[in-house]
N, C-alpha and C positions, 0 to 999 in steps of 0.2 A: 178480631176487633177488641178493643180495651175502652171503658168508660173511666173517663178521669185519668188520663195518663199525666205524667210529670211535664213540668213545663220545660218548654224549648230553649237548647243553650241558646240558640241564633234565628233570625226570620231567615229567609230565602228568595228574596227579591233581588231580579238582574240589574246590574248596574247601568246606571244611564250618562249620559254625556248630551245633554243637551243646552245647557248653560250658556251663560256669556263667557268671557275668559276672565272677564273680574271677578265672578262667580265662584270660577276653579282659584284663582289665584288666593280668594276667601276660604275656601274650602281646606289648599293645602298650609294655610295659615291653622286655621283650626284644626288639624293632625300633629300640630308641633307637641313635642312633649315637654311640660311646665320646665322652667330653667331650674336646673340642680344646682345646691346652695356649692360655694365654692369652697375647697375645699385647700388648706397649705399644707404639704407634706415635705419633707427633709427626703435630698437626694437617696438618702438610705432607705426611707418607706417607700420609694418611686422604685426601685433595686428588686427590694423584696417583691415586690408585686408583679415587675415583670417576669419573676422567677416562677411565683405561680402560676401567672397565665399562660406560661409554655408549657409547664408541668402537667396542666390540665389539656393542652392544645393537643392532643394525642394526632400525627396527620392522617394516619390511615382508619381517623375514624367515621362514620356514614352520621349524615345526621338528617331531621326533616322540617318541615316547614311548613304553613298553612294560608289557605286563602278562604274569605268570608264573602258569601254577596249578601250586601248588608241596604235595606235603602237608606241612601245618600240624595242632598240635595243635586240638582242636576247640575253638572259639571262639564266643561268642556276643554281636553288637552291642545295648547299649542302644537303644532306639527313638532314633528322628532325628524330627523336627519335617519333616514334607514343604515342601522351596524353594517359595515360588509360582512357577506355569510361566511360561516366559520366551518374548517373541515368537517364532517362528522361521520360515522360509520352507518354503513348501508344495512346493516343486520337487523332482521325484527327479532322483536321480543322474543326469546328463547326461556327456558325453565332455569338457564342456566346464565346468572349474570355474568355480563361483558368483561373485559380485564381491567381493571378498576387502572386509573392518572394517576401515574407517578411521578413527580417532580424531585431534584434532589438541589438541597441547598443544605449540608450537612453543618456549615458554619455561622447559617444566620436563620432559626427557626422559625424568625416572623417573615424574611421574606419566600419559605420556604412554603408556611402556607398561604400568602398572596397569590404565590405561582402558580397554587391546589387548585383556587380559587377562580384567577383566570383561565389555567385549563379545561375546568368545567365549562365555562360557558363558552370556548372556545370547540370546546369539542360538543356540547348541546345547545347551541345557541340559537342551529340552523333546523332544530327540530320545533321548536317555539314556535309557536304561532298566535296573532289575533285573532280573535274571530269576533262579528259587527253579525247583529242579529237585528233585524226590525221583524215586526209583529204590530199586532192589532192592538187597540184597546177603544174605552166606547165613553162616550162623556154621558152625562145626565138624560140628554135628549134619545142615548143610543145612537149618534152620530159617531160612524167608524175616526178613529186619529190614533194614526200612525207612532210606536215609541221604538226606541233604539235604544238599544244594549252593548254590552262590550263584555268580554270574558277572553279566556286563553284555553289554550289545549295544547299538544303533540303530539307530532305523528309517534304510530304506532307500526307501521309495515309502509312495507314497498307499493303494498294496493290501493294507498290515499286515503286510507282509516286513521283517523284521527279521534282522540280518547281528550274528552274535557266534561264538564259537572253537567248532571241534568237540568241544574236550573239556569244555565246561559244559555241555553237552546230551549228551554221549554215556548210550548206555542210558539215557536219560530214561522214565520211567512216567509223569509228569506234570507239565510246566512253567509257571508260573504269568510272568508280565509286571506288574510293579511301573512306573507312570509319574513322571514327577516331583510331577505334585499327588497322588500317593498311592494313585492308582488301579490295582486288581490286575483282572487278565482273565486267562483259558486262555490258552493256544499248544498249538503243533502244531509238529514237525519236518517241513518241506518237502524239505528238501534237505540234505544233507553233504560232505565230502573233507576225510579224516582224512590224507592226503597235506598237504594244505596249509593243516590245522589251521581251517578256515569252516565254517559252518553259518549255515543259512535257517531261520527260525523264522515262524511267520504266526499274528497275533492277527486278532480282526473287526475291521476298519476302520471298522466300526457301532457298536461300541464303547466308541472315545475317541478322541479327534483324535489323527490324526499331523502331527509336524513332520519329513519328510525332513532328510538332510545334504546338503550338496551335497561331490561329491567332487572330490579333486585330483590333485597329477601327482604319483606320488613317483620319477617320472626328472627331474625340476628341483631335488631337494632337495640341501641343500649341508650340511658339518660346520657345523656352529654356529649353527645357526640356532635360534630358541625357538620351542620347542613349550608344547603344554597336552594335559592328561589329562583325562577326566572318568570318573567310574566308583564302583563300592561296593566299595571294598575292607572287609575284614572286617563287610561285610554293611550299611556309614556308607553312605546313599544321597547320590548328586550329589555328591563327593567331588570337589574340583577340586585338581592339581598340576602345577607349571609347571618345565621345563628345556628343556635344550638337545639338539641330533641331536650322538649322542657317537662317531657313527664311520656310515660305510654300509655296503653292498654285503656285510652278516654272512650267515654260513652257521649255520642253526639245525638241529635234529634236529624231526623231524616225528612227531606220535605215533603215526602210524603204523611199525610198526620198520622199520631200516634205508632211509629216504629222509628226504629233504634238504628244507629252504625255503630258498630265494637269496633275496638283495638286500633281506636284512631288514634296518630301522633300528635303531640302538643309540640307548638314550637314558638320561639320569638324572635325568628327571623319578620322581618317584617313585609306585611302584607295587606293589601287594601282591595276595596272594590274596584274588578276589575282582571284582580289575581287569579278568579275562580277559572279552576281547571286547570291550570300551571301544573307543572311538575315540581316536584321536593325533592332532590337530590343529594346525593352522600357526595364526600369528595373525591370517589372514583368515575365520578358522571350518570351513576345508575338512577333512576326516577325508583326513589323510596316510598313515595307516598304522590297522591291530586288534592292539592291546597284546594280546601272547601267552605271553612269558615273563619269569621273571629268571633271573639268575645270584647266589646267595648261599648261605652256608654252614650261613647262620638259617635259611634258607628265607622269608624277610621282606625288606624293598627293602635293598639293598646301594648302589643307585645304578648299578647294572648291568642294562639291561632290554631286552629286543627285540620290536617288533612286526613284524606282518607286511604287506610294502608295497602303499598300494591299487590300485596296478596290477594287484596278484595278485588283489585284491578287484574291478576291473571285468573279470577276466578269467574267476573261476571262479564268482560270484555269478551271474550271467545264465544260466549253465547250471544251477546248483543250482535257480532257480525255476524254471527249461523242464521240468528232465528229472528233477530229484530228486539228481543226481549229475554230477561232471565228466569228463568223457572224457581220459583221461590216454593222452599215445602211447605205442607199447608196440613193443620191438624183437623179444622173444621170447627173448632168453639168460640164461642164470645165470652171474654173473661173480665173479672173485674181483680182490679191488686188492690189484695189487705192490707200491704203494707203502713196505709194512710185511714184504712176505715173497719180495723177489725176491731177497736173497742166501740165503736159505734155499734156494730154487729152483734158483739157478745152483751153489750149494756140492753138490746134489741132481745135478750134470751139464745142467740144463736150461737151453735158451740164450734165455732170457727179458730184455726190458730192466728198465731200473730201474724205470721207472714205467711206467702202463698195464693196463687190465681182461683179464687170464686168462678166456677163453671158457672155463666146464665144461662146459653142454652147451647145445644148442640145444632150441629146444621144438619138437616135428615140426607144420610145417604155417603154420608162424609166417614173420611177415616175413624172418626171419634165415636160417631155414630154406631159403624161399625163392630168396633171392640165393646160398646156397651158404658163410655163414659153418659155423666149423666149431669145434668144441668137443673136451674132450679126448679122445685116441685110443692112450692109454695109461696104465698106473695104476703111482704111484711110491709113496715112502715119502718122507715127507720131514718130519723131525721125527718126532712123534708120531703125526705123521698116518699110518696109513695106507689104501694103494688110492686115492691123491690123483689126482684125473684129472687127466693133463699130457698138452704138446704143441696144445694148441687154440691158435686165432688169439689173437693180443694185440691187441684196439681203444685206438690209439692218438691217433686225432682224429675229430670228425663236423664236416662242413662245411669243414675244414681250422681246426678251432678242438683246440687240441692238449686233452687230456687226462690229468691225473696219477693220479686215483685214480676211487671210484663217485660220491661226491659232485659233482664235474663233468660228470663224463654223467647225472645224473640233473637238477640244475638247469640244465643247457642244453637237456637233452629237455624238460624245464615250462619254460623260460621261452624259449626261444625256436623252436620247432616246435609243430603240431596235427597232430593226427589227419588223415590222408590227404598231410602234406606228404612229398618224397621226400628224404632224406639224403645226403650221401655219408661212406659209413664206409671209414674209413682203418685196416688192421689189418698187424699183421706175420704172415706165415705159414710159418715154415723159414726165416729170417733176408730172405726177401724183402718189401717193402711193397707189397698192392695197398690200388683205392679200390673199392667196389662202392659201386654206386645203392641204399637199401635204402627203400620204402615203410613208412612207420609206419601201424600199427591203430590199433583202441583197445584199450588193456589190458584183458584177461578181469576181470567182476567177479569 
């Protein structure tokens, strides 16, 4: 548990479509981006520039892309004309990515990567899918009224699992799978982890053909590299958008309160409500990351996006089919980060450092308990606060990997420890540093 964590890059509300179509048609008015002043350049500055952008256009490189569910006034898409489905490879997810789309166009660069381009969604076009969520909500009176949602996903295997964000399906009553040729079938929620924003959904594989993705590595990905989207933003089915990885290794907020997602991609491909749970794709067809947020002040693509990297996705996906959920390790403390309130602390008399997690209490019986950390053993005033528990340990590094605030202890406990491995927590206690050995559980659901 964390008091006072940092505020959230994005909300987590599923997109709706419930509008008129003048509504929508206002809506995709207000996403436009301001008109950029115009600009006169000389055949030769037109020359140079396209020299750069191929320079830069490297083809065989992976890139990612992001989707936000952000709330939006409610909107509603004219019918879309269903794509014909596009070949695609029957293979699930293996450890080991697929053979990445090769196109050759060795005399015309630009339209060599159009063809990257189109073969991606030629070749994962037919794994995309809608997914139409209705659920409950309650007016003033507590009178039940029905809302509806829209998100995206892809299949994952030949057994009808299908992998999209935990917040398009959360409180779901009943989830509907739109394919690419048009075809709608039930779902079911399998599995969740609101921690790190996935969810398992399963249609009958008797049903309609699947086209698995094949996945890839998002510890190989580099800045710059092009990605591609595919997804139904404001409900437009098979929606394809193309940019670049605009930064790596982002820290997201999780809709679950107060925890973190590491090593999320930034991207400016573009994406909207609606996108969430899409795949982000390199331009070998691999799903590199699950578009999960933006960052904009419309609430509509800014050009600011993050998904969530598929490592996170071959790590918490195999558990969600097994077991319905992810085992998350658990130390057993409730902490507070100094990072924001340790002069407060020490102007308080309390000889705490700059940075580092304030143990308040331990949980009796829990890992931490066990090793003998130790929690506050006096209550101060400090600020407004009072009866503040002071004096507990400060956890200062796990592994000898240092730590500033809860967002780093909480993505190095998800991404680099499991359940049963052992720790060494590094705390100050009375201005002295010990390490103790601390066994991780699994967090209580």
């Amino acid at each position: 548990m964390l008091r006072d964590p940092s505020g959230q890059v994005a909300t987590f509300t599923r997109e709706t479509r419930l509008a008129q179509l003048s509504t929508f048609n206002l809506q995709l008015v207000t996403c436009n981006l301001q008109p950029f002043q115009e600009i006169r350049m000389t055949k030769k500055i037109l020359s140079l520039l396209i020299v750069l952008w191929l320079t830069l256009g490297a083809l065989g490189c992976v890139a990612l892309q992001t989707v936000t569910p952000t709330a939006l006034p409610p909107v509603t898409a004219e019918p879309v004309t269903p794509i014909p489905p596009a070949t695609v490879g029957s293979a699930q997810p293996t450890s080991t990515p697929g053979a990445p789309i090769v196109v050759a166009h060795p005399d015309d660069p630009i339209a060599a990567l159009e063809s990257q381009v189109e073969a991606v969604y030629a070749a994962v076009g037919d794994a995309v899918v809608n997914i139409s969520v209705t659920s409950l909500g309650y007016d003033f009176f507590m009178n039940a009224i029905p809302q509806e949602g829209t998100g995206s996903g892809f299949s994952y295997d030949n057994a009808g699992h299908i992998v999209t964000n935990y917040h398009v399906v959360e409180n779901a009553n009943d989830i509907q799978v739109t394919f690419a040729d048009g075809v709608t079938i039930p779902a079911t929620v399998v599995g969740s982890d609101p921690a790190n924003d996935l969810a398992v959904i399963k249609v009958d594989p008797d049903k309609h053909a699947l086209s698995p993705v094949s996945l890839g590595d998002s510890g190989t990905l580099r800045v710059g590299q092009f990605v591609v989207a595919i997804g139904n933003p404001f409900g437009l089915e098979q929606t394809v958008t193309f940019g670049v990885i605009s930064s790596l290794g982002r820290v997201i907020s999780s809709p679950e309160g107060g925890r973190f997602i590491g090593e999320a991609i930034q991207t400016d491909a573009a994406i909207n409500p609606g996108n969430s749970g899409g795949p982000l794709l390199d331009l070998g067809g691999r799903v590199i990351g699950v578009n999960a947020q933006i960052v904009s002040p419309s609430r509509a693509n800014a050009g600011i996006g993050f998904a969530i990297p598929v490592n996170t996705v071959r790590r918490v996906v195999p558990e969600l089919i097994a077991n319905g959920h992810y085992a998350h390790p658990w130390m057993g403390v409730e902490l507070f980060d100094l990072s924001r309130w340790a002069k407060a602390l020490q102007q308080a008399g309390e000889e705490v450092p700059d940075e580092g997690l304030l143990i308040l209490s331990v949980v009796p019986g829990s890992p931490a308990d066990e090793v003998g950390l130790r929690g506050g053993q006096r209550r101060i005033t400090v600020g407004n606060a009072r009866d503040f528990p002071a004096g507990g340990d400060v956890i200062t590094a796990l592994n000898g990997e240092k730590l500033s605030n809860w967002s780093d202890l909480n993505i190095y406990l998800e991404l680099h420890t499991r359940v049963g491995d052992t720790i060494q927590v590094t705390v100050l206690r009375e201005g002295e540093e010990l390490t103790l050995p601390l066994t991780l559980i699994e967090q209580p659901q």
